[in-house]
Legacy VTK file of the C-alpha trace (Angstrom):
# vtk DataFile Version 3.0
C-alpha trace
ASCII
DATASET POLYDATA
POINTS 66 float
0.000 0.000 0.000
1.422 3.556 -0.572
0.901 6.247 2.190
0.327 9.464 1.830
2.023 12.250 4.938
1.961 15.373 5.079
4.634 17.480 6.649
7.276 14.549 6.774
10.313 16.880 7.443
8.431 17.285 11.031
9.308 15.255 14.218
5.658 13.284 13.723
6.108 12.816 10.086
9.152 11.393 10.289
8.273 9.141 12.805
4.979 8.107 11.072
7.443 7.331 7.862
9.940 5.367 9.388
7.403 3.284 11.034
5.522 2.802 8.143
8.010 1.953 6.181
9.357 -0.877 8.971
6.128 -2.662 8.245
6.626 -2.902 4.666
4.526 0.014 3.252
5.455 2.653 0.402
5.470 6.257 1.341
4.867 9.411 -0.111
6.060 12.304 1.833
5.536 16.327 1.131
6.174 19.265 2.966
7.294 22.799 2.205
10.254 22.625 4.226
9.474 26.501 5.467
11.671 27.778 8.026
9.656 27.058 10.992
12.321 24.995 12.191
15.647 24.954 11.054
15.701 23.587 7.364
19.296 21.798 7.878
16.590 19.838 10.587
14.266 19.020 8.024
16.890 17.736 5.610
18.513 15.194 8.147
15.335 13.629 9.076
14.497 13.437 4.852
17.571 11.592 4.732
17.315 9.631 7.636
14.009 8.325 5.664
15.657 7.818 2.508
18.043 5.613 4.290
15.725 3.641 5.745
13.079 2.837 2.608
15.515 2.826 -0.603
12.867 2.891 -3.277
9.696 2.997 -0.719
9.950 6.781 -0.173
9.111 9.864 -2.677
9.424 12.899 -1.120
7.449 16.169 -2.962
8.748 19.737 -2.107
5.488 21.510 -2.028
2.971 23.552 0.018
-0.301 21.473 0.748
-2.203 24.423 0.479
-1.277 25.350 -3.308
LINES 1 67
66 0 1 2 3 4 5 6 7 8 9 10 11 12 13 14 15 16 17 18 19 20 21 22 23 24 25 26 27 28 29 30 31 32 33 34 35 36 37 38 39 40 41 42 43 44 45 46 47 48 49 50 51 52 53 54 55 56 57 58 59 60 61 62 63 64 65
């Protein structure tokens, strides 16, 4: 199944990935990686995803509202 989360450059969306993606699923990520937080932040935890799922994580740069 692929998954859909918004906002998973955040703490929560992060964690929903990775745990997601331990039991087996695809993910699709986006978030518009504003800087609410520090963006540096939000780049780690993208790569700590990638990392993690190979081939079972897209990631979109975008703003859920557009």
């Amino acid at each position: 199944m692929t998954i859909l989360i918004t906002g998973v450059a955040g703490f929560i969306g992060m964690h929903c990935a990775l745990r997601l993606i331990e039991r087996g699923e695809t993910v699709v990520g986006i978030d518009d990686l504003n800087a609410y937080y520090p963006v540096q932040l939000k780049h780690d935890r993208l790569a700590r995803i990638r990392a993690a799922a190979g081939e079972r994580f897209r990631f979109l740069h975008c703003d859920f509202a557009d």
